[in-house]
N, C-alpha and C positions, 0 to 999 in steps of 0.2 A: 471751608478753606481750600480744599483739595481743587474744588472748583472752578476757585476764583487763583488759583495756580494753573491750573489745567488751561483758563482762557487766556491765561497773560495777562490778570489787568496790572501785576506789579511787572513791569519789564524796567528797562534800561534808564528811560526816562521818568517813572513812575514808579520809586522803589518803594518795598515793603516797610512799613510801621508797625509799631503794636495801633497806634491809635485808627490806622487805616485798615487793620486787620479788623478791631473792637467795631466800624464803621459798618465796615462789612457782612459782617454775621449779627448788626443786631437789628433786632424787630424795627422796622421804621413805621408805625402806626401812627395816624395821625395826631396829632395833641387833643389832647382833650379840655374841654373848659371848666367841668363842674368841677373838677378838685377844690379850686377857689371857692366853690359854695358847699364845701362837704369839710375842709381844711383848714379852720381858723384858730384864734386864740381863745373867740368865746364859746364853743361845741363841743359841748361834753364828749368826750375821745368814744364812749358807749355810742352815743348817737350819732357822730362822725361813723362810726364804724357801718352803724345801720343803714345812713344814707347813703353810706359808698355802695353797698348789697343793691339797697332802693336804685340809684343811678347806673348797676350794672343788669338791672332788670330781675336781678337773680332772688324775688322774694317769694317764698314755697305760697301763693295765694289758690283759692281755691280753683279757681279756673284749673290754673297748672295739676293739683295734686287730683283734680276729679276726671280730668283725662288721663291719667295713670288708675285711675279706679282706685284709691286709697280713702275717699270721703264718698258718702251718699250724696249728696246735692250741693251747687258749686252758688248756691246762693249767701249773699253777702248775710254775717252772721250780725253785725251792728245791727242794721235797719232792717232786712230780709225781702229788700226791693228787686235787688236785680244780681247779676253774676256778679261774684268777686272775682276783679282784676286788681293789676296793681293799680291803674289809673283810676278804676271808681272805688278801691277802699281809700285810697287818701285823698282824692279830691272830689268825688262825684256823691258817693254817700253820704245824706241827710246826716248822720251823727256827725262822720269827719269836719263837714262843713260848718255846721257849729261850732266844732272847739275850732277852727281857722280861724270863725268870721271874729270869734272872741277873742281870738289875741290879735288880730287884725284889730278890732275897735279898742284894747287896750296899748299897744303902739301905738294907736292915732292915724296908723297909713292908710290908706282906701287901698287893699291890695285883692285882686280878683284870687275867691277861694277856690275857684273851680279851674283852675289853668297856672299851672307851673310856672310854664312857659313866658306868659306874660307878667308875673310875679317878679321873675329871673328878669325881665329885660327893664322892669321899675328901678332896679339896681342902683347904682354904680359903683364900679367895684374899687376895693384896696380902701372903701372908707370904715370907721367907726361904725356909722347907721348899716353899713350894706352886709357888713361881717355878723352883725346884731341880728339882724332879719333872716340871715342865711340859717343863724346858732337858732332863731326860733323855727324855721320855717324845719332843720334836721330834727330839734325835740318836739315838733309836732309830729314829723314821720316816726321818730321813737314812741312815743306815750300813744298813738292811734295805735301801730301795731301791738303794744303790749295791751291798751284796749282791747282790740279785736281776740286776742290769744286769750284772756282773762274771760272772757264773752265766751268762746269757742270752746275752751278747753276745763273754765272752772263754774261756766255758767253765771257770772257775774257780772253786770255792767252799771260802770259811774255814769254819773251826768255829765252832760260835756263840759259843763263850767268846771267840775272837778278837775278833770281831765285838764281844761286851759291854766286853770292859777298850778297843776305841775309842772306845764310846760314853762311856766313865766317864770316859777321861783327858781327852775333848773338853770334857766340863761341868767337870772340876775345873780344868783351864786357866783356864775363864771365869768361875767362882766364883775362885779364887786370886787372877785378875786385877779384879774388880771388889775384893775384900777388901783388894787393895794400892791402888787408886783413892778409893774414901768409904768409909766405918764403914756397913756394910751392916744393914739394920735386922735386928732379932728376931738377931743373933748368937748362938748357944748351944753346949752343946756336942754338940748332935746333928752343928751344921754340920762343928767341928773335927773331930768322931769321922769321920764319913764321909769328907772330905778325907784322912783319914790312914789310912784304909781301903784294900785291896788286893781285888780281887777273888781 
């Protein structure tokens, strides 16, 4: 503030505000877009929370903790194929990829397992379907990493089909529960059909 005194930008013609002040000292960072795919009504707020960590890159994988010398070998503990990073424990490892392609074939979508990216741009957003996809696509990033910890930490791992009908029953809980709350928009019967779908 002192600064933006010191240069004059409030002078004569341009006087001072609270709102112009608030303008001035705050962070102007670009917008971001994943919020929308981390922030819905169907995303269990638990895994809304993990894929905000996953979308800010900040997930302790082993890559990251084995260049601090805290693990012996930074190899993926699922499959034991190649480094863990964030990009190949949830997309690129053989295990991960199975529980995707699984709730990818119980959806019904043909969505690429292996690329975010393109998954994201299959979209369109503010719908029904696209909120749905987003709630599954975060309790896959939740139940893979509790995977991988369960694996790593207790030496135990499900199958991936396990693994998929948790991630399934977790969004239809939250879809069932919003549909018994407000008249949820774009209602059709893709959404029924899938609710009443079995893996």
């Amino acid at each position: 503030m002192k600064e933006a005194l010191r240069q004059q930008i409030w002078n004569d013609s341009n006087s001072y505000t609270i709102a112009k002040g608030y303008e001035h000292m705050r962070d102007k960072s670009p917008k971001i877009k994943w919020h929308k795919y981390v922030w819905n009504q169907y995303t269990v707020p638990k895994h809304a929370f993990l894929g905000w960590i996953y979308y800010h890159g900040n997930m302790n994988t082993k890559d990251k903790v084995f260049n601090l010398n805290i693990c012996e070998h930074n190899t993926c503990d699922m499959c034991g194929i190649a480094t863990e990073s964030i990009d190949y424990l949830f997309f690129d490892c053989q295990v991960s990829q199975r529980i995707l392609q699984q709730v990818s074939d119980w959806v019904g979508v043909r969505l690429p397992v292996n690329n975010i990216g393109v998954w994201r741009s299959q979209l369109k957003e503010g719908t029904t379907k696209s909120d749905m996809l987003n709630a599954l696509l975060n309790a896959c990033i939740y139940h893979i990493w509790d995977q991988r910890n369960k694996v790593r930490h207790d030496l135990v791992i499900y199958a991936p089909q396990l693994t998929a009908k948790t991630v399934i029953a977790d969004v239809k809980i939250m879809v069932r529960a919003s549909m018994d709350k407000t008249k949820i928009r774009g209602v059709d019967g893709w959404v029924t059909r899938i609710l009443n779908r079995n893996l």
